[in-house]
N, C-alpha and C positions, 0 to 999 in steps of 0.2 A: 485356336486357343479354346480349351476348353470349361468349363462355367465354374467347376471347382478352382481352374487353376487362378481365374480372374476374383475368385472372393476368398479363396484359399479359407476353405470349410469342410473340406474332402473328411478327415478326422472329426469333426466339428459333432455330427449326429452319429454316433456310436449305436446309442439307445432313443429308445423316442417312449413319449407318454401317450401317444394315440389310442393305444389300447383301454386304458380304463378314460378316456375325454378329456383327457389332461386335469384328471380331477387332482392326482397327486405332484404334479408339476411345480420344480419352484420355490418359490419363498412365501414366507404366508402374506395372510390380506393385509392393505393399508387401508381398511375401515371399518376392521371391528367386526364385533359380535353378529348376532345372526336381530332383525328385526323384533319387537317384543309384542307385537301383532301380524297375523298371518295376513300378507297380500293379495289382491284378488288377481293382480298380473305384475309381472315384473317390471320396474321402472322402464321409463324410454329416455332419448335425449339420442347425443352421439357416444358411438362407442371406437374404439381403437383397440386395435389389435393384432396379432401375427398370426397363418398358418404355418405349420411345416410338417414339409414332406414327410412320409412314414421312411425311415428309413431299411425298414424290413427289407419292403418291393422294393427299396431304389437304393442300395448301398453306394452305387455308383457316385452320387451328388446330390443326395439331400440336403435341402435352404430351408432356409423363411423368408416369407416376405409379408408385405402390410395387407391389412383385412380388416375393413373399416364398415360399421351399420348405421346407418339413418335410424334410428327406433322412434315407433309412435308412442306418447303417452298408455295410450288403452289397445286394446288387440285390433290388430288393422294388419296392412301391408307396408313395408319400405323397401326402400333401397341402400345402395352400399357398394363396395369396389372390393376388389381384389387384385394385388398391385405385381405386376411379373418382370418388370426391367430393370437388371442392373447392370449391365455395362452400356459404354457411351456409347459403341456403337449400333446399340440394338435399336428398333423400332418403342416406337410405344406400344406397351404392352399390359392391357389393362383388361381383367374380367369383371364385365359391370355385373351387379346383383340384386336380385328382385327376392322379397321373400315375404312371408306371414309370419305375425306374433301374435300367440295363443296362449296365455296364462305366464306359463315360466318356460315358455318352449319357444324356438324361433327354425323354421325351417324354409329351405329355397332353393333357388337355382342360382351358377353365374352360366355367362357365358360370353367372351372374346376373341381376337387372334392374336396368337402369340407366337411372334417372330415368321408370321403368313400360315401360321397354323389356324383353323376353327377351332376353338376349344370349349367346352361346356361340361357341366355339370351337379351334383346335388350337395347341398349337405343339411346337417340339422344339429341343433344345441339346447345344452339346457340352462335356466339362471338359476344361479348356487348363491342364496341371498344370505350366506354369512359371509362368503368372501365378496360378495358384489360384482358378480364376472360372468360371462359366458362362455362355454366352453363346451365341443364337438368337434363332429369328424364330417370331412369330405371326401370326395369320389370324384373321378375325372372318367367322363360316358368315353372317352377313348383308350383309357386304360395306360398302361405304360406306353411312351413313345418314345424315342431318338430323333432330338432336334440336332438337326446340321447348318449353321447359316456361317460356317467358312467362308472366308479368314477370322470372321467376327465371333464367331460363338460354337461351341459343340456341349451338348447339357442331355439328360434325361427330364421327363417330365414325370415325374411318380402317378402311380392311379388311384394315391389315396390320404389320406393326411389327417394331421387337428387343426382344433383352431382356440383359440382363448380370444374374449373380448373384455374391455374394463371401460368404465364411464370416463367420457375426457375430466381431463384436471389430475384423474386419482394415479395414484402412487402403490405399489406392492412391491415391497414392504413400502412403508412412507418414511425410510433412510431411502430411498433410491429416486431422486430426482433432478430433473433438467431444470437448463437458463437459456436461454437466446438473446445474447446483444451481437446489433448489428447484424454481420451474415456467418455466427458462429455458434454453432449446436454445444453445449457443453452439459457435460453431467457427471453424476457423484460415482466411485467406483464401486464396483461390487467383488468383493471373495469370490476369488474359483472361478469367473468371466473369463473367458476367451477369448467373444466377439462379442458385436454390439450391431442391430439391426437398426438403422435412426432414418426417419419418414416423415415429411409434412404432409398434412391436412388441411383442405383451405375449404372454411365453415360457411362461405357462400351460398345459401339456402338453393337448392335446384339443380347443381352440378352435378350430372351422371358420373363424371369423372372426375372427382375431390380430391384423389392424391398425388401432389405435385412432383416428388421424387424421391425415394428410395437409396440407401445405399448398406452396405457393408464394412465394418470396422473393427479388424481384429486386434488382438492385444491387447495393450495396455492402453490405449489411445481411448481420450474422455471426452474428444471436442471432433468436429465435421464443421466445413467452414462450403458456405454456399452462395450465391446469390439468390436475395429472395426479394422478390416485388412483390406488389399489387396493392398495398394498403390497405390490403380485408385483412379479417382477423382468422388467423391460422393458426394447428397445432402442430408442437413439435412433438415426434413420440420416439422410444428409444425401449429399444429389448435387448436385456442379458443373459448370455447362455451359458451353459459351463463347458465341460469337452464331452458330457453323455448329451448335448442337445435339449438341456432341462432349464426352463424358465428360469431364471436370480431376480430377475426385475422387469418390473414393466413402469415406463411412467410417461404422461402427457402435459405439456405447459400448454398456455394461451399466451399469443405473441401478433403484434402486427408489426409487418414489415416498413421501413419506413421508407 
């Protein structure tokens, strides 16, 4: 089976925003104007987010998937994941991430295996403090591949992509927002959506590996029903896309599982 066919996204990324940083992606900000004094660095906290594949190099089966930052307050180092499994039978497959922030710029490495693959590689972004966001492009040091792990999976890996990040909690536009009761993901509909990329984050200070699962949700469907444990405080996050592959929404709650 192969990866399009299990998230049924084949059509999905037509066009992609990578080329200008996914500066024009999407819907506008849910926070407003631009600061009315100039920053010396760009906020920290947690950020949430998605990559996706360029789908130039990889018309085959361009995705998204979650891409989440630790950021420090003032210019230092973090870390952060980059999340790759979504069918049940795969392995876990996560790209952990080390990186530097410098003013309004955050740049790094990740590096995992995916699906008994090594995988690694760079990216770098910039903060756009009117919309409140990050956004950039990555690189895979292996470049295009063909993953095989028959019966279970057949997929391309692209060699290159974007990425957008937004501070937990916030909303873009802020009509576009999630609820969790119980073990059910639910959210608001968006115009022109297709699919829906919906992802937990568990806020556990020190986890290399923060994001607990992943999935894909096409059409019209507003809700993802899951088991969630642990009694820490997690975020739910959730991405709209249209049929060119273009951001509609992005938005994160705070929830603890009971």
């Amino acid at each position: 089976m192969e990866r399009r066919d299990i998230m049924g996204l084949k059509s999905l990324f037509a066009a992609t925003c990578v080329a200008t940083l996914l500066a024009a992606c999407g819907g506008g900000s849910g926070g407003g104007g631009a600061d009315s004094a100039p920053a010396a660095t760009a906020p920290g906290g947690i950020y949430l987010g998605y990559y996706i594949e360029d789908p130039t190099t990889n018309p085959e089966d361009p995705t998204v998937g979650a891409f989440s930052m630790n950021l420090p307050a003032g210019n230092d180092r973090f870390s952060g994941a980059m999340f790759f499994t979504y069918s049940g039978c795969q392995t876990r497959n996560v790209g952990i991430v080390s990186g530097n922030k410098s003013g309004f710029e955050v740049s790094g490495r990740f590096a995992g295996t995916v699906d008994g693959t090594s995988q690694a590689g760079s990216y770098s972004g910039v903060y756009d403090q009117a919309q409140k966001r990050y956004a950039g492009v990555y690189t895979i040091d292996g470049g295009k591949q063909f993953i095989d792990r028959s019966p279970c999976v057949q997929y391309f890996i692209a060699p290159r992509g974007g990425f957008e990040m937004f501070p937990e909690g916030s909303s873009t536009p802020a009509s576009f927002t999630a609820t969790v009761n119980d073990n059910t993901i639910s959210w608001s509909g968006v115009q022109g959506a297709v699919g829906y990329l919906v992802y937990i984050y568990n806020t556990t200070p020190g986890l290399s590996d923060p994001i607990v699962w992943q999935a894909i949700s096409t059409g019209t469907s507003q809700s993802h029903s899951q088991t969630l444990t642990g009694r820490t405080r997690h975020l739910a996050a959730v991405l709209a896309v249209n049929d060119q592959g273009q951001r509609l929404g992005f938005t994160s709650v705070s929830f603890t599982p009971r």
